[in-house]
C-alpha positions as protocol buffer text, in pm:
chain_id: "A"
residue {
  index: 1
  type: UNK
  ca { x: 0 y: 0 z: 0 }
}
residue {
  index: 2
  type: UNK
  ca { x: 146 y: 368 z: -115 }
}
residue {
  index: 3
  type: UNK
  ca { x: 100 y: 636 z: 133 }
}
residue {
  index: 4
  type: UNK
  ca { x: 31 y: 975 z: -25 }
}
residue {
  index: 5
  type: UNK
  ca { x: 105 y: 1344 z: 261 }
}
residue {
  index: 6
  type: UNK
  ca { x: -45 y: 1655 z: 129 }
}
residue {
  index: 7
  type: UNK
  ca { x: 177 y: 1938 z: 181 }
}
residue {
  index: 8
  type: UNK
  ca { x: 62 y: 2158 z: -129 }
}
residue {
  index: 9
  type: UNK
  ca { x: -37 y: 2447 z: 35 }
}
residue {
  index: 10
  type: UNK
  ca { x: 62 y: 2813 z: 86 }
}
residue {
  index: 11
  type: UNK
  ca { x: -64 y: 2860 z: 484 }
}
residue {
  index: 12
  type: UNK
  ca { x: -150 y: 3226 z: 453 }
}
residue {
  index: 13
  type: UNK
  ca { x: -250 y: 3263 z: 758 }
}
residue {
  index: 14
  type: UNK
  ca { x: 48 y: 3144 z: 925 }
}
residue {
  index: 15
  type: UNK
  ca { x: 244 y: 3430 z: 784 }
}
residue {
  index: 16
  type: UNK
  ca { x: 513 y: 3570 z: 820 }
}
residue {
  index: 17
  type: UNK
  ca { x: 643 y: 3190 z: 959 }
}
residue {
  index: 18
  type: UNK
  ca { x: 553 y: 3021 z: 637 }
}
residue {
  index: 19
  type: UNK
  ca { x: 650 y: 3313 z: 373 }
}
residue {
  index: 20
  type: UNK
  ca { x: 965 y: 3140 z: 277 }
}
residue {
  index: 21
  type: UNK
  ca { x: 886 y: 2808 z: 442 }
}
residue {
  index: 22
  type: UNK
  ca { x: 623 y: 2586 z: 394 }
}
residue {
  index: 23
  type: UNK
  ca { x: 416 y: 2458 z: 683 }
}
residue {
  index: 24
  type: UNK
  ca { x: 497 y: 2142 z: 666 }
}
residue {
  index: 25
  type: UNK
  ca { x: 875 y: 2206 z: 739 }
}
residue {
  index: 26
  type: UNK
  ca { x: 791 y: 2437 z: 1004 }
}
residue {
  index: 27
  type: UNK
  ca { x: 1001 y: 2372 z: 1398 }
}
residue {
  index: 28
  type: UNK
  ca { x: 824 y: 2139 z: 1653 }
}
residue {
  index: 29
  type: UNK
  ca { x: 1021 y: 2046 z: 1926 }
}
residue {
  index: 30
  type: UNK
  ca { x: 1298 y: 2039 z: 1726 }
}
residue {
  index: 31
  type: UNK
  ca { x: 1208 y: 1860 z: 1423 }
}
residue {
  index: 32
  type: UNK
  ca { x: 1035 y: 1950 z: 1109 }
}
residue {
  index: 33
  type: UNK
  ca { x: 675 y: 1929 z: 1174 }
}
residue {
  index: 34
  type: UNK
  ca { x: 666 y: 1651 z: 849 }
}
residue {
  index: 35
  type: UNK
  ca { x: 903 y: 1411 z: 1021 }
}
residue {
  index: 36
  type: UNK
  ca { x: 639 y: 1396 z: 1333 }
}
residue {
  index: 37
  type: UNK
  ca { x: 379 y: 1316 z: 1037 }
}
residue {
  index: 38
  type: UNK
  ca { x: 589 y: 1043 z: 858 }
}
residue {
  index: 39
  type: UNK
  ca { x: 767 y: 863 z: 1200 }
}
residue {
  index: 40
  type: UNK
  ca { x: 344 y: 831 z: 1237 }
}
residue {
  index: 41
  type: UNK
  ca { x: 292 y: 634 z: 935 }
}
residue {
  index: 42
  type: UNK
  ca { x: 621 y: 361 z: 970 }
}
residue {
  index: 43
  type: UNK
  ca { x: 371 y: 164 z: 1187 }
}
residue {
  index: 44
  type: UNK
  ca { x: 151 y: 102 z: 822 }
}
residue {
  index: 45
  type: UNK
  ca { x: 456 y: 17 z: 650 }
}
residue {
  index: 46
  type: UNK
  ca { x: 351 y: 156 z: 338 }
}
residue {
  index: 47
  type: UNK
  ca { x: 604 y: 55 z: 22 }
}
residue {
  index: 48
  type: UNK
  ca { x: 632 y: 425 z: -38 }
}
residue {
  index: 49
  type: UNK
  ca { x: 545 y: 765 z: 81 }
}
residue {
  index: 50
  type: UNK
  ca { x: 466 y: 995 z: -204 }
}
residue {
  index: 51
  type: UNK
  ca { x: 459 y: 1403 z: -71 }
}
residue {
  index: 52
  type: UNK
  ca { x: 277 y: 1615 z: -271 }
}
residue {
  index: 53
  type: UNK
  ca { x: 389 y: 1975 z: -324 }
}
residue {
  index: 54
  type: UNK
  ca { x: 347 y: 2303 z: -483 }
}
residue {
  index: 55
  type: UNK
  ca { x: 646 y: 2403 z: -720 }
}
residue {
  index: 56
  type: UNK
  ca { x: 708 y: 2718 z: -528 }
}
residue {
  index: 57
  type: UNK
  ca { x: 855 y: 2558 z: -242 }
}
residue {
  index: 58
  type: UNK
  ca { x: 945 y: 2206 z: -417 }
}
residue {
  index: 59
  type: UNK
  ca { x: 1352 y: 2308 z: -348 }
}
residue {
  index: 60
  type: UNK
  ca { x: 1286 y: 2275 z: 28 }
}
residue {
  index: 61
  type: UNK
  ca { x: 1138 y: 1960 z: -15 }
}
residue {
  index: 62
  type: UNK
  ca { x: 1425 y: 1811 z: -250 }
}
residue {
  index: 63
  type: UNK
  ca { x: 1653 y: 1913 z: 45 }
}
residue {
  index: 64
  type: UNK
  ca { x: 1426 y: 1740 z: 315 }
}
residue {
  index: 65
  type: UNK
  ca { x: 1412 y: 1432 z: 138 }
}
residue {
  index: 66
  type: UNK
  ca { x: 1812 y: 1410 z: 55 }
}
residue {
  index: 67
  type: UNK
  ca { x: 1866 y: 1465 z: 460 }
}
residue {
  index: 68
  type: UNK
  ca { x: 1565 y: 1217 z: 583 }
}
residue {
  index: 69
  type: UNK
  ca { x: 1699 y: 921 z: 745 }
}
residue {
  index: 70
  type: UNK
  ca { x: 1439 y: 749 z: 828 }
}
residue {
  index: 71
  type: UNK
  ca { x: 1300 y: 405 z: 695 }
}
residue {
  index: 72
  type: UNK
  ca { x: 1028 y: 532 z: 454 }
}
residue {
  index: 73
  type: UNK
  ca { x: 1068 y: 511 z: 87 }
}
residue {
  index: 74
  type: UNK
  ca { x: 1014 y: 902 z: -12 }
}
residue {
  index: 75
  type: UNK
  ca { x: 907 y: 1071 z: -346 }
}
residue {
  index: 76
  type: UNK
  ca { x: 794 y: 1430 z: -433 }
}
residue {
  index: 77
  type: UNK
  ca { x: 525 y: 1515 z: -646 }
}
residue {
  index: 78
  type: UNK
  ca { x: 503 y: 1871 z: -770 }
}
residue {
  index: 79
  type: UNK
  ca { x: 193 y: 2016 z: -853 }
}
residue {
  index: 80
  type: UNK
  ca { x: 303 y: 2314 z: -1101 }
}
residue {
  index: 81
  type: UNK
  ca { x: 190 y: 2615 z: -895 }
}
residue {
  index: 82
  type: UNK
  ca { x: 381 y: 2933 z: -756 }
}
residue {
  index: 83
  type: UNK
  ca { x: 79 y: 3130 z: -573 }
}
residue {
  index: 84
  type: UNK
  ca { x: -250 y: 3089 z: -421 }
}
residue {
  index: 85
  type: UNK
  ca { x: -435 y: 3159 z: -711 }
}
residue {
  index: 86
  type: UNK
  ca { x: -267 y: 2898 z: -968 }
}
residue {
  index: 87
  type: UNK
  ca { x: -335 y: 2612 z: -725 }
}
residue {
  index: 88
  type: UNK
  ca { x: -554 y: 2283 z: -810 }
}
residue {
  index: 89
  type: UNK
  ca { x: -677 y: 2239 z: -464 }
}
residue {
  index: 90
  type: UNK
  ca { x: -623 y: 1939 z: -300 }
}
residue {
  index: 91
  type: UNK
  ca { x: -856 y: 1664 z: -474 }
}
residue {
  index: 92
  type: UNK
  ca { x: -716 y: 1854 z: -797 }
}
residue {
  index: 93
  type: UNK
  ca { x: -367 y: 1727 z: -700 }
}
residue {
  index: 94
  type: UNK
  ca { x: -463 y: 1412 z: -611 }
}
residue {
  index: 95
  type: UNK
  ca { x: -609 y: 1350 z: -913 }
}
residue {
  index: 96
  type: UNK
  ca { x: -262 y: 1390 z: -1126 }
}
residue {
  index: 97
  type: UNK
  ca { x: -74 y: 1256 z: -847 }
}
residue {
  index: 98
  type: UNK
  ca { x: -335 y: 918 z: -931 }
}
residue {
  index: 99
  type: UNK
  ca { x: -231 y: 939 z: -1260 }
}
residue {
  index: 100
  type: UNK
  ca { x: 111 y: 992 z: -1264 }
}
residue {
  index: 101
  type: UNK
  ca { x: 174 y: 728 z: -1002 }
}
residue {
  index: 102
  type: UNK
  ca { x: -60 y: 491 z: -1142 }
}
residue {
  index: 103
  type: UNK
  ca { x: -206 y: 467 z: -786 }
}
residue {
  index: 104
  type: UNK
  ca { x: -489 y: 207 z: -841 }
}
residue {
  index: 105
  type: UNK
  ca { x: -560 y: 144 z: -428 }
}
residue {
  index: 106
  type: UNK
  ca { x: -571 y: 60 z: -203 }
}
residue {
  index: 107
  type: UNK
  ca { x: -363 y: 390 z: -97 }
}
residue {
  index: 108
  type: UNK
  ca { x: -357 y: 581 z: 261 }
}
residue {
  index: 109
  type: UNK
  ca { x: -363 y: 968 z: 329 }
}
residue {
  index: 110
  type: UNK
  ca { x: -221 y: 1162 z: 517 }
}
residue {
  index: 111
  type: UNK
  ca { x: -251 y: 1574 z: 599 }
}
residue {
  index: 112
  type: UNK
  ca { x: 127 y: 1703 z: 611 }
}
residue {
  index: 113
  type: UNK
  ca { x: -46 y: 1910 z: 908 }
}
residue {
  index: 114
  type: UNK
  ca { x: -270 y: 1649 z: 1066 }
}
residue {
  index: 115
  type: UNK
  ca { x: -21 y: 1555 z: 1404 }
}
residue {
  index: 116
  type: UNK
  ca { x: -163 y: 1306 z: 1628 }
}
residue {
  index: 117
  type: UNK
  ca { x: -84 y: 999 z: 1883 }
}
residue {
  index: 118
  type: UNK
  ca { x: -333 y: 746 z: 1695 }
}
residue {
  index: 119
  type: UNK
  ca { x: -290 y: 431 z: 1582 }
}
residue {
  index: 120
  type: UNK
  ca { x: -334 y: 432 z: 1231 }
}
residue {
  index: 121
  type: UNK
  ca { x: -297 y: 73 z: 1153 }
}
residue {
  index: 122
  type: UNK
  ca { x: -708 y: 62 z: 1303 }
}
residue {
  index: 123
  type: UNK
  ca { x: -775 y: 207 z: 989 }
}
residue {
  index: 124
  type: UNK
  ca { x: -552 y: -49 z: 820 }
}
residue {
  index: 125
  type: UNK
  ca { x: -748 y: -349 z: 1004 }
}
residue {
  index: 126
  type: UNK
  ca { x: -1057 y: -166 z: 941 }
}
residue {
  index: 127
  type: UNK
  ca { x: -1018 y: -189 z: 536 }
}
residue {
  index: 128
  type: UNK
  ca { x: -871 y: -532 z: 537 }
}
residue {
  index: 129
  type: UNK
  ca { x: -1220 y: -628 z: 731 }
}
residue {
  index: 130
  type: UNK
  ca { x: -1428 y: -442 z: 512 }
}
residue {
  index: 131
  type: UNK
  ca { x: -1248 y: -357 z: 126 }
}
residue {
  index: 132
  type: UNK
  ca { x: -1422 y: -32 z: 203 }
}
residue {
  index: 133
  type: UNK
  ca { x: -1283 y: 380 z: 219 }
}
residue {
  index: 134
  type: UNK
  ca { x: -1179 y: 431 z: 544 }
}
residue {
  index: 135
  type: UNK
  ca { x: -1198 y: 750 z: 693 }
}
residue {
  index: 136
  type: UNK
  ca { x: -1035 y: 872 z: 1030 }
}
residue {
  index: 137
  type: UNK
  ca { x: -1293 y: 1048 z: 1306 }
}
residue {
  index: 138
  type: UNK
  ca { x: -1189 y: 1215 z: 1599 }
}
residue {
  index: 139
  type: UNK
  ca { x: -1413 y: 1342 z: 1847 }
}
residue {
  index: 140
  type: UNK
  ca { x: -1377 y: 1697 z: 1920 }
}
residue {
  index: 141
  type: UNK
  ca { x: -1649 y: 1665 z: 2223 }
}
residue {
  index: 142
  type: UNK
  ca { x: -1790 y: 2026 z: 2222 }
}
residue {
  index: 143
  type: UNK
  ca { x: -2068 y: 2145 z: 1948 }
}
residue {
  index: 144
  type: UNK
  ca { x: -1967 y: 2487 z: 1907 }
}
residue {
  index: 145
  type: UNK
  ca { x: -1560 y: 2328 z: 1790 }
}
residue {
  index: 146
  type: UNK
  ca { x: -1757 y: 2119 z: 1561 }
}
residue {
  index: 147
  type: UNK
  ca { x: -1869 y: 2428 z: 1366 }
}
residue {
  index: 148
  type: UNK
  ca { x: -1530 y: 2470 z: 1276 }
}
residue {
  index: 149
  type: UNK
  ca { x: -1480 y: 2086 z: 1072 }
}
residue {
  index: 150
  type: UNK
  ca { x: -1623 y: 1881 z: 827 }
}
residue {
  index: 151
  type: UNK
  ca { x: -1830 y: 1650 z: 1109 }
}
residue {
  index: 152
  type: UNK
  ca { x: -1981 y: 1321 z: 997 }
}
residue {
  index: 153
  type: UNK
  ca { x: -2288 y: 1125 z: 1123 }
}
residue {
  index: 154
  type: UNK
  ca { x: -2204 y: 777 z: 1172 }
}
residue {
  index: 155
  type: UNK
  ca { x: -2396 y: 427 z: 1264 }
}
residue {
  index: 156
  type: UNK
  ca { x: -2249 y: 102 z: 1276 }
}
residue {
  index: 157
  type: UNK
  ca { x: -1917 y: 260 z: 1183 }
}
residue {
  index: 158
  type: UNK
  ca { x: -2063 y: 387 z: 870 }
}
residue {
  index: 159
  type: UNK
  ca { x: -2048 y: 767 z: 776 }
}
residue {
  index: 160
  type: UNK
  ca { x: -2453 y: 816 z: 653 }
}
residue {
  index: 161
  type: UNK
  ca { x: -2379 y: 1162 z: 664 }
}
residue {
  index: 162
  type: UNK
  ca { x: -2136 y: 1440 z: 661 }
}
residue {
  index: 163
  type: UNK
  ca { x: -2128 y: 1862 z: 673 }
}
residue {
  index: 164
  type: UNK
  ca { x: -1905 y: 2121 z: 644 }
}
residue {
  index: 165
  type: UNK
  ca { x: -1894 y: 2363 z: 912 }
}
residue {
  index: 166
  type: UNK
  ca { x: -2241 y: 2271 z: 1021 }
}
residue {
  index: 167
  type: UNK
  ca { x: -2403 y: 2562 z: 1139 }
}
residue {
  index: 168
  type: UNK
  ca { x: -2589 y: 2317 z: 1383 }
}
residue {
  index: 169
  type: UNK
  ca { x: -2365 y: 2007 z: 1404 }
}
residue {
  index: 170
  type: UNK
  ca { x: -2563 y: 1723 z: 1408 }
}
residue {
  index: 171
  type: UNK
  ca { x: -2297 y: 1549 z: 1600 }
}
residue {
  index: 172
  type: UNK
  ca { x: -1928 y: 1616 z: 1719 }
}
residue {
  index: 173
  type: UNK
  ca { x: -1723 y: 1372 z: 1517 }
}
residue {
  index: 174
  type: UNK
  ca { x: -1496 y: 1565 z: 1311 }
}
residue {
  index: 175
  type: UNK
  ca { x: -1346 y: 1430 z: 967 }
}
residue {
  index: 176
  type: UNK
  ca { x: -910 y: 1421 z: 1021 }
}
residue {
  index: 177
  type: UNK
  ca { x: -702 y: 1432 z: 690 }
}
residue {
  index: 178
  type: UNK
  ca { x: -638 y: 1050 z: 755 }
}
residue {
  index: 179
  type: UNK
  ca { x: -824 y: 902 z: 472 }
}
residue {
  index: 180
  type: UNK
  ca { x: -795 y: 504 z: 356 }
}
residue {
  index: 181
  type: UNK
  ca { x: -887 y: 508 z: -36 }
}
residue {
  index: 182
  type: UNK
  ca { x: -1033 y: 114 z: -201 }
}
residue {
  index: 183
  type: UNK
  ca { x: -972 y: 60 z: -528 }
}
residue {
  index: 184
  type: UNK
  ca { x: -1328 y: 170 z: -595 }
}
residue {
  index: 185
  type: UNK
  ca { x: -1261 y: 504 z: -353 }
}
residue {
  index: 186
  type: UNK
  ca { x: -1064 y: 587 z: -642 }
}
residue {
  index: 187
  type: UNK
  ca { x: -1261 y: 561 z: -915 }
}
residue {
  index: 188
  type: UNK
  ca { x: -1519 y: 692 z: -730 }
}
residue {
  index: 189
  type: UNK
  ca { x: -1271 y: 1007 z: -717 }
}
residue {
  index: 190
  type: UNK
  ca { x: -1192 y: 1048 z: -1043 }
}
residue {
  index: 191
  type: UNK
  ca { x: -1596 y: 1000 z: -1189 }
}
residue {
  index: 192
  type: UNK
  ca { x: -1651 y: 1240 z: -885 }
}
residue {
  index: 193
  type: UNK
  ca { x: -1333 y: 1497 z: -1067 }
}
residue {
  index: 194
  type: UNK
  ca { x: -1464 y: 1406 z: -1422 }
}
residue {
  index: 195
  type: UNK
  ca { x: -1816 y: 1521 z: -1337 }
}
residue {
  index: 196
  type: UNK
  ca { x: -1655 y: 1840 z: -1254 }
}
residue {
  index: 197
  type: UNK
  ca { x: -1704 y: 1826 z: -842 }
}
residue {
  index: 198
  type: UNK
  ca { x: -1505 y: 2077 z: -595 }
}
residue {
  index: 199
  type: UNK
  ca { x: -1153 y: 2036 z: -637 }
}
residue {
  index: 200
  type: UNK
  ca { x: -1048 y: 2174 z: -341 }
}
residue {
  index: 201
  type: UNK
  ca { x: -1175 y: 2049 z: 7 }
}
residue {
  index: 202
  type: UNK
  ca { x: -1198 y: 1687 z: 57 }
}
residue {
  index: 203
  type: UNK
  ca { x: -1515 y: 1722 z: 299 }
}
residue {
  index: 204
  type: UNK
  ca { x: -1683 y: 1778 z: -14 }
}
residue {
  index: 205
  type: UNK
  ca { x: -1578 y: 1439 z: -215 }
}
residue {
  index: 206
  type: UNK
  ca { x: -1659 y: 1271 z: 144 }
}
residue {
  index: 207
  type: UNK
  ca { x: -1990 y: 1425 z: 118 }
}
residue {
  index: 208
  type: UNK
  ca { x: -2092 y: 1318 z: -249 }
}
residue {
  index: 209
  type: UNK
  ca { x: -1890 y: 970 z: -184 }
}
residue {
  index: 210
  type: UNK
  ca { x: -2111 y: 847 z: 95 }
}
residue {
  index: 211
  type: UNK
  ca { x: -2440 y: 880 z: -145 }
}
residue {
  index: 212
  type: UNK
  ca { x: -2245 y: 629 z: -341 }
}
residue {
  index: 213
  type: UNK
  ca { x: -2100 y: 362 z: -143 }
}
residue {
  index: 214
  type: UNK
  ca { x: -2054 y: 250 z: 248 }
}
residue {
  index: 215
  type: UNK
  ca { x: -1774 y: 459 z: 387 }
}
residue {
  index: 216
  type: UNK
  ca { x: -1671 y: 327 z: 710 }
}
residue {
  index: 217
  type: UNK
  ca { x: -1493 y: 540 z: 969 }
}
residue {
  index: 218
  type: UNK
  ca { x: -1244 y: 460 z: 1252 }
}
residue {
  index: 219
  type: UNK
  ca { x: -1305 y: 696 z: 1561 }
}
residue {
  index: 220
  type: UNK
  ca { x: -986 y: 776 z: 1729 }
}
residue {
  index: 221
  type: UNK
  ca { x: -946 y: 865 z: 2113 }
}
residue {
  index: 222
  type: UNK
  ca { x: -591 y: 1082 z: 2222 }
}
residue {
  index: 223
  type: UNK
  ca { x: -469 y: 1370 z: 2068 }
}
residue {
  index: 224
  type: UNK
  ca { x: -467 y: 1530 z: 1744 }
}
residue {
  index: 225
  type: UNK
  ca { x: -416 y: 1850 z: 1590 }
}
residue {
  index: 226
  type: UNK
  ca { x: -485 y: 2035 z: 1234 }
}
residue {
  index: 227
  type: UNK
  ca { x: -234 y: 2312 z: 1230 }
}
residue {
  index: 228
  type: UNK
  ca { x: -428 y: 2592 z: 1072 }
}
residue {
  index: 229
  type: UNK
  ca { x: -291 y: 2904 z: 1215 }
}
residue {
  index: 230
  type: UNK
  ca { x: -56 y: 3035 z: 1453 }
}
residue {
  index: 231
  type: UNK
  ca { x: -266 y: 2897 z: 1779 }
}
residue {
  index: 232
  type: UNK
  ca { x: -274 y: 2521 z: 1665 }
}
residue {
  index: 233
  type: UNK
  ca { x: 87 y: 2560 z: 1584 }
}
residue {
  index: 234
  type: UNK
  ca { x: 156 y: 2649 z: 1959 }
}
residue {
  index: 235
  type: UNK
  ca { x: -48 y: 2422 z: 2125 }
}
residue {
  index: 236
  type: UNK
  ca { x: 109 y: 2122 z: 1901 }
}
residue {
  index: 237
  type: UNK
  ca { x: 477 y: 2310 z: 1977 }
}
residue {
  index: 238
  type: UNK
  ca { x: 347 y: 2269 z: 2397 }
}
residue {
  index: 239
  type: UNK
  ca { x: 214 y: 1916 z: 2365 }
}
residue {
  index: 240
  type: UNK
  ca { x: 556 y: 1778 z: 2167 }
}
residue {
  index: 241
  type: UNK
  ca { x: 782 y: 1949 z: 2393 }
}
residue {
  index: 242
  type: UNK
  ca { x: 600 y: 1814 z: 2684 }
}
């Protein structure tokens, strides 16, 4: 199984820290924040770790890579985009990154900013019960932090349901950037690109995907962090150095 770590964005509002440096390569506790995401996935063992980029900061990532000396097979894919504006979004990446790696699935995700103490081989077990998408839940316990994340309805382990930024969260399970794609996730994704869905947020596949096929869902107890802004940074920076 390939293992796939977004890291294409520009972080705007973490500014000035990520100007010249992109988030994922950002201090905490004295390592690059994207070493605390990959020493996370060794415990799936996936055959290789693919890191998708933006071409603006692609240089930084080249360097990372020749320096990592850890046991994970890395590759860089560059998305061909200098600013904001010329971006794909995320699923748009994805969806050359599929085709350029030929990644057929199954295939694990990972947010270069998503930092957590789970166990992510649940989500491995989970699939290998089921042949289904697997999608990582973590319960944020308080309605009016749910307003802030993508939060799924589940029953039986099944997401039947899933909003973005609910304005009146029907529950408080919010959707992580740990995603487990089947072989029919994916071409679920790309009839979902090809039909000309959102490109950008991947709340908004999960939302369309679950009208088309049981998505199961791991929900994960501990801690976990989606470094956003300057505030998330921090608190991950306390909880690592503690």
């Amino acid at each position: 199984m390939d293992s796939i770590v977004l890291a294409g964005g520009f972080a705007k509002r973490m500014w000035p820290l990520t100007k010249n440096t992109p988030k994922q390569l950002l201090d905490l506790a004295g390592k690059p924040m994207l070493t605390h995401v990959l020493k996370s996935l060794e415990n799936i063992s996936p055959q290789r770790v693919i890191i998708s980029v933006n071409s603006f900061f692609a240089s930084n990532f080249e360097k990372y890579i020749q320096t990592y000396e850890g046991p994970l097979n890395l590759e860089l894919f560059v998305e061909s985009s200098n600013n904001e504006e010329e971006k794909l979004g995320a699923l748009g990446a994805l969806n050359l990154l599929f085709s350029e790696f030929s990644i057929k699935g199954p295939v694990f995700i990972a947010g270069g900013d998503n930092l957590s103490n789970f166990d992510l081989n649940q989500m491995i077990r989970k699939y290998q019960e089921t042949k289904k998408d697997v999608i990582g839940l973590y319960d944020v316990e308080d309605i009016e932090l749910a307003k802030l994340y993508g939060i799924a309805e589940t029953s039986n382990e099944s997401i039947i349901d899933f909003y973005e930024k609910p304005n009146s969260p029907k529950s408080t399970l919010a959707a992580t950037a740990y995603w487990l794609l089947s072989a029919n996730g994916i071409t679920n994704f790309l009839n979902y690109i090809n039909s000309g869905g959102d490109r950008d947020a991947l709340g908004n596949f999960l939302a369309w995907n679950i009208q088309k096929d049981d998505i199961k869902s791991v929900s994960f107890r501990g801690v976990w962090y989606d470094i956003g802004d300057l505030e998330s940074y921090n608190a991950a920076q306390k909880w690592l150095s503690n």
